[in-house]
Residue, then its C-alpha position, 0 to 999 in steps of 0.5 A: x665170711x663170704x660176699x654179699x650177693x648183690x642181685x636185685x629183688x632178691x629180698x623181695x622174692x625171699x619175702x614174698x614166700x615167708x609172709x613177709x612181703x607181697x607177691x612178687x611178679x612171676x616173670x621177676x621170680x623166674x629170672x632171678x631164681x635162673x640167674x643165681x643157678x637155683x632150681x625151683x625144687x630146692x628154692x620152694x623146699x628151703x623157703x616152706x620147710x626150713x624157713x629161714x631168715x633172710x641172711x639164712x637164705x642168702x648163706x643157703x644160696x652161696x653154699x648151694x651154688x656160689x656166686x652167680x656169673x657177673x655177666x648174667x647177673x648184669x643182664x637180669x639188671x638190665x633186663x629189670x631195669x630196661x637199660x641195655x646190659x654191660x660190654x661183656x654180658x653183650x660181647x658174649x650174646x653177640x657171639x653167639x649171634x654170630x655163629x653159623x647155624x647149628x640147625x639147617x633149613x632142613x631140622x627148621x622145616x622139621x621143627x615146623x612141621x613136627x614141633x620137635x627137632x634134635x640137635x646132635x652132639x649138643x655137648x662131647x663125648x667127655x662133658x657126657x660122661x661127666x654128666x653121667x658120672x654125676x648121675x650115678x653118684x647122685x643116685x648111689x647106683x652103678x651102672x654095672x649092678x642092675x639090683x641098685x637101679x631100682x634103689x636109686x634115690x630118685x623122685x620118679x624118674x627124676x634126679x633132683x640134683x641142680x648144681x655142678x661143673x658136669x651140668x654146666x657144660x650143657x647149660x654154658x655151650x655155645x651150641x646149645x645156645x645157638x640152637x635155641x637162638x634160633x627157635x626164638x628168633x633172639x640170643x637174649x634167652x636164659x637157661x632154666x636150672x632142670x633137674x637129671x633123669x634116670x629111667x629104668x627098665x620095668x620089672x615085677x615090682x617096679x612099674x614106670x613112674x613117670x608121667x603119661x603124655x600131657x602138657x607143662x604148660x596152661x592151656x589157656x588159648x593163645x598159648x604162648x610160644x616156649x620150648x623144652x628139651x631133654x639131652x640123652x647121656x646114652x644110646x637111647x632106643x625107642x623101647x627105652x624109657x625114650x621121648x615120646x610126643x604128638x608129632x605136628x599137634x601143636x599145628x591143631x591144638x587150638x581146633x582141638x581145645x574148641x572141640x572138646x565142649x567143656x571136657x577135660x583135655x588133660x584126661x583126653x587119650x592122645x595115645x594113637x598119635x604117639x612117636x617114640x624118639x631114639x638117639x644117641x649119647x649127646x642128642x638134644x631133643x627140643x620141643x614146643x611147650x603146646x606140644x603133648x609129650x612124655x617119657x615112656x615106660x621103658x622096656x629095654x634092658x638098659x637104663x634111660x639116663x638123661x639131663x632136662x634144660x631148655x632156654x627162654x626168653x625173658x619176654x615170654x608170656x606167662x598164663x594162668x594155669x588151666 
């Protein structure tokens, strides 16, 4: 029999998706969901297609992800309850408060300007491979047989698999943690529970299916602060599959949304601005949410293979989507 999971709210957000409760606050969802290390895919998907009982969702939990570490369960409580957390879950945000930067004056001034920055040797060389590892047996692809990249089990280019030692080391490192802190202004941030990504060469018959520049945030005018980010698993050109944003858009998005008189700025052809960002093996390229971004098709002989997280604060504002 295992332990019960002792986490607030959770009843309430299992109820809240089975017509059995009312909403639940958004913000509340989020945190819980991040800090029992489950990805909103296989959350939604267990809930509207399996629909289990509760004490069905609460297994599916534990036998998905286990139980979720005491220290960021203690810091959601407090969080939730507006308490400061315990001595353990503050010794470990105040160690990395004082760490020395990992982002100089000179990535800060570049993350101002551009809206982007990369950090370099976010996890090692060996938490890498192990990624990768993960990646091809996700996919049932080997990296030595080009026919299997396009039977690869993938949805588009993404990799829905949530859970595992190899995807923890760059959501657990200190580095990362640090780099982020910095962005925000604050250590008390959560790691979002992201998917893997696996982006191969275009052939006949097989097209990029990722997603053209856009945003995955509302447009709804402030738009708040938050970040995202990608770590290439390999030696990244800039013709394959890499990051591509609008560098410094977000400085002008709020003149550019007033210019649009009523039209669409989703459908808006924001091409010419486009830089294609290389990097190597371990690069962890973090963007603003207001800043227009993609993966681009990839016209290389070589696989783009990468895992999606980024951190945030639990103070962060949520807009309704536009």
């Amino acid at each position: 029999m295992s332990e019960p999971l002792e986490i607030a709210c959770l009843e309430e957000f299992w109820a809240s998706h089975t017509g059995n409760g009312p909403p639940l606050d958004e913000m509340v969802g989020k945190l819980l969901l991040d800090t029992l290390g489950l990805g909103n895919q296989q959350v939604f998907e267990q809930l509207y297609l399996v629909k289990p009982d509760y004490a069905g969702f609460v297994q599916w939990i534990i036998e998905t992800a286990g139980q979720p570490d005491p220290r960021l369960v203690d810091r959601y409580h407090a969080w939730l309850y507006d308490m400061p957390p315990g001595e353990e879950a503050k010794a470990q945000l105040d160690a990395v408060a004082a760490m020395p930067d990992v982002l100089d004056a000179a990535a800060l001034a570049y993350w101002d300007e551009h809206g982007y920055v990369v950090l370099p040797d976010a996890i090692s060389a060996d938490e890498i491979d192990a990624v990768k590892a993960l990646l091809w047996q996700t996919i049932g692809a080997s990296p030595d047989d080009p026919e299997s990249w396009y039977r690869a089990r993938t949805n588009g280019i993404m990799v829905p698999h949530f859970q595992g030692p190899a995807l923890e080391a760059a959501r657990r490192s200190p580095r990362v943690h640090k780099a982020f802190a910095q962005l925000w202004g604050s250590e008390n941030l959560w790691v979002l529970i992201d998917r893997m990504g696996f982006n191969p060469p275009e052939r006949l018959g097989h097209s990029f299916s990722g997603s053209d520049i856009h945003w995955d945030a509302s447009l709804v005018q402030p738009i708040p602060f938050h970040t995202q980010a990608v770590l290439y698993l390999s030696d990244t050109a800039e013709d394959q599959g890499a990051f591509r944003c609008v560098p410094g858009f977000h400085k002008r998005i709020d003149d550019w949304l007033a210019s649009l008189d009523g039209a669409n700025p989703r459908e808006a052809d924001l091409s010419a601005g486009v830089k294609h960002v290389a990097g190597r093996a371990g690069d962890l390229i973090i963007w603003r949410q207001d800043l227009p971004h993609a993966a681009s098709p990839n016209r290389s002989d070589k696989p783009r293979l990468a895992q999606y997280l980024t951190y945030y604060s639990p103070d962060m504002v949520i807009r309704p989507w536009r």
